[in-house]
MITIKOL-68652 format. One record per residue (C-alpha): residue number from 1; residue in three letters; x, y, z. Coordinates in Angstrom, 3 decimals. Each point is the difference from the previous one (the first is absolute). Layout:
BEGIN
<dopa i="NUM" aa="ala" c1="X" c2="Y" c3="Z"/>
...
END
This chain:
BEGIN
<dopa i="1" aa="unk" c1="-15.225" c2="-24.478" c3="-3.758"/>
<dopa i="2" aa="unk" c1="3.205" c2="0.945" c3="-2.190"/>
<dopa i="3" aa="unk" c1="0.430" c2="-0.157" c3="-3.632"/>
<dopa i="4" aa="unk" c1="3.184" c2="-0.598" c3="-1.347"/>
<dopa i="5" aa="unk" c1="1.793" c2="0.372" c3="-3.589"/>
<dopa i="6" aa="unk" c1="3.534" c2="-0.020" c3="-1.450"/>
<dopa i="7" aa="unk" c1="-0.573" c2="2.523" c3="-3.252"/>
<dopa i="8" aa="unk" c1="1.926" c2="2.334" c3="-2.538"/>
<dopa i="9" aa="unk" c1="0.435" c2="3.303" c3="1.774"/>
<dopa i="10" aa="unk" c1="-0.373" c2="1.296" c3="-3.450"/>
<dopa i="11" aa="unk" c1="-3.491" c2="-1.135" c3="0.396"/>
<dopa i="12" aa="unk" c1="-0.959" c2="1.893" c3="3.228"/>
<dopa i="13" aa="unk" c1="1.104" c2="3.717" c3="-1.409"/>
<dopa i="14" aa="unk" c1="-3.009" c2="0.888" c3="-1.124"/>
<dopa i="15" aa="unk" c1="-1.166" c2="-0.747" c3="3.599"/>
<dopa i="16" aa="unk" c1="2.023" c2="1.329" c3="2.519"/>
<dopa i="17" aa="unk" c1="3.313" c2="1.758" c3="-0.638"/>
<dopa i="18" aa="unk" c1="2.845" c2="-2.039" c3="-0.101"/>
<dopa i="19" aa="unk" c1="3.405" c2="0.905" c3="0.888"/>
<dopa i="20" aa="unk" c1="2.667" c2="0.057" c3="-2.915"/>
<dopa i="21" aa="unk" c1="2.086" c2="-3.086" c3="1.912"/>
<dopa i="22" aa="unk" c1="-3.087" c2="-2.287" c3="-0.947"/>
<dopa i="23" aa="unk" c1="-0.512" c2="0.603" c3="-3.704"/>
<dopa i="24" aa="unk" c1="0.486" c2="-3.458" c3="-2.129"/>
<dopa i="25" aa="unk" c1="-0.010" c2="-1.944" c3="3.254"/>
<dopa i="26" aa="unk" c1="-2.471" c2="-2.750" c3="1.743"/>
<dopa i="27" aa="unk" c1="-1.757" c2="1.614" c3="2.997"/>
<dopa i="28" aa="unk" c1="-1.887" c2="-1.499" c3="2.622"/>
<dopa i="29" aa="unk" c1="-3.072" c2="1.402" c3="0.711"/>
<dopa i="30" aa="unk" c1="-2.254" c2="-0.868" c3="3.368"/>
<dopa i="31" aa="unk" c1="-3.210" c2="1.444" c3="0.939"/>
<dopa i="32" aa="unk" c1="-2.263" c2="-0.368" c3="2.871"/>
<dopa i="33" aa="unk" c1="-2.626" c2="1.662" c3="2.008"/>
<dopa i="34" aa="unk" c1="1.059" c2="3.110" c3="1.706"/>
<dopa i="35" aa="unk" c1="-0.626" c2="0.092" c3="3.557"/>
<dopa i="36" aa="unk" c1="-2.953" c2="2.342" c3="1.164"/>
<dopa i="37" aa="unk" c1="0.691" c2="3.596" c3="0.795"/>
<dopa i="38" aa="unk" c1="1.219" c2="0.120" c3="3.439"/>
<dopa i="39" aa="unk" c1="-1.148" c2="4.058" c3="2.065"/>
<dopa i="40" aa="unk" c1="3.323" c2="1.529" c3="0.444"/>
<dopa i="41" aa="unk" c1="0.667" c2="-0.235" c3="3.658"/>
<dopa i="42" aa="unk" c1="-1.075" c2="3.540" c3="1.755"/>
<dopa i="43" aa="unk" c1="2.735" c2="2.204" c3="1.337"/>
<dopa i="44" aa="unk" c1="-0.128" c2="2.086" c3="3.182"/>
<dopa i="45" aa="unk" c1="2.814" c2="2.098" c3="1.892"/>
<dopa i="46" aa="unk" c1="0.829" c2="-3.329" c3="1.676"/>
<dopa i="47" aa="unk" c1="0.584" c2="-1.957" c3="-2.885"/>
<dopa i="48" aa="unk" c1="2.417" c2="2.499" c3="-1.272"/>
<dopa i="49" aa="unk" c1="1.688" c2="0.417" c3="3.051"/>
<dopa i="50" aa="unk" c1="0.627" c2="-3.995" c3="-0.118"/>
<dopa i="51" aa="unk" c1="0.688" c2="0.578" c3="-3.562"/>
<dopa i="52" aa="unk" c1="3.204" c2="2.095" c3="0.539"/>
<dopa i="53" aa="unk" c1="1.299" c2="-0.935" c3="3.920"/>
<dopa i="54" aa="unk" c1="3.009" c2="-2.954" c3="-1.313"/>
<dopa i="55" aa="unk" c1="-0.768" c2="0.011" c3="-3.393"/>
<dopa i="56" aa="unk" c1="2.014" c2="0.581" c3="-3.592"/>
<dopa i="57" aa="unk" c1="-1.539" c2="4.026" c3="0.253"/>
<dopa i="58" aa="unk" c1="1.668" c2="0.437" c3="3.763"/>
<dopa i="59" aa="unk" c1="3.225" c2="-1.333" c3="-1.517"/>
<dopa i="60" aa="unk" c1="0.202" c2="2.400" c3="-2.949"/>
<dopa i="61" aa="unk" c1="-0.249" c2="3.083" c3="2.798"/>
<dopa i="62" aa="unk" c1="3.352" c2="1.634" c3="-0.525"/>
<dopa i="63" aa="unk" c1="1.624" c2="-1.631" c3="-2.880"/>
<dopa i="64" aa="unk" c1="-0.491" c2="3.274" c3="-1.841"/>
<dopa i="65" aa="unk" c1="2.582" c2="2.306" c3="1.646"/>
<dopa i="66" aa="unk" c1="-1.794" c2="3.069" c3="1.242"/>
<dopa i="67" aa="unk" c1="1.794" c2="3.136" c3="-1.311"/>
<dopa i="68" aa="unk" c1="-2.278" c2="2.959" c3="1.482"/>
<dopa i="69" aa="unk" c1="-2.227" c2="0.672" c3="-2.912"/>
<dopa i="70" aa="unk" c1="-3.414" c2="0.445" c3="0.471"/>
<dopa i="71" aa="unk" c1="-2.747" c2="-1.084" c3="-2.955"/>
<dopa i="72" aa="unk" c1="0.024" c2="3.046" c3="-1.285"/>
<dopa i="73" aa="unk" c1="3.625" c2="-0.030" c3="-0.842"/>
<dopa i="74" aa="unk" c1="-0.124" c2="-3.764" c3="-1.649"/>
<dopa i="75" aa="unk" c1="-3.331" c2="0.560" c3="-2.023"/>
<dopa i="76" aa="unk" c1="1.990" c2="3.702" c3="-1.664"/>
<dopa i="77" aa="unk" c1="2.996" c2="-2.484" c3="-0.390"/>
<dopa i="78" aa="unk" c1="-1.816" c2="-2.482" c3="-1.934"/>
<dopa i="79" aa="unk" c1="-2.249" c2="2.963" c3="-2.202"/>
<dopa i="80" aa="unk" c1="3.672" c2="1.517" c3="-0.658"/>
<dopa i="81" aa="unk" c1="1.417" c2="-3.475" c3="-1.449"/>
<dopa i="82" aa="unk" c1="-3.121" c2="-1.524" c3="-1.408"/>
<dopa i="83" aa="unk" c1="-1.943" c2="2.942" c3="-0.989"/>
<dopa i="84" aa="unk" c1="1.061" c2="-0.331" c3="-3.469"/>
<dopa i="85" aa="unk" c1="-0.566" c2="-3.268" c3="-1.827"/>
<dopa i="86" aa="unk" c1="1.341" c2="0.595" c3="-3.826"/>
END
């Protein structure tokens, strides 16, 4: 089952938060059952193997030139530059 109403966005603010772009317009505003909770699927070494073998992760491997710096030398680079916040 769905309900369905057309109302003043004005209307909703005390309910949910409304974005700026909304205020003194007509919203629409649907409602239905959620769906049950569904287990999250279980992950294993497998999985993640699948997971990264041809996907969006195994393209991103060397986009990020590698210039001979270990950790160590990146995390003192970034307390150096962002250590100080005023």
């Amino acid at each position: 089952m769905v309900y369905r109403q057309i109302m003043s966005a004005d209307a909703l603010s005390d309910v949910i938060a409304m974005p700026q772009i909304f205020k003194n317009k007509r919203v629409e505003v649907i409602i239905r059952e959620a769906p049950e909770t569904v287990p999250a699927p279980k992950i294993d070494m497998a999985n993640i193997g699948r997971m990264m073998d041809g996907s969006i992760t195994q393209s991103l491997i060397g986009i990020v030139p590698d210039r001979g710096k270990s950790l160590d030398d990146y995390r003192a680079e970034r307390l150096l530059k962002y250590e100080c916040v005023d």
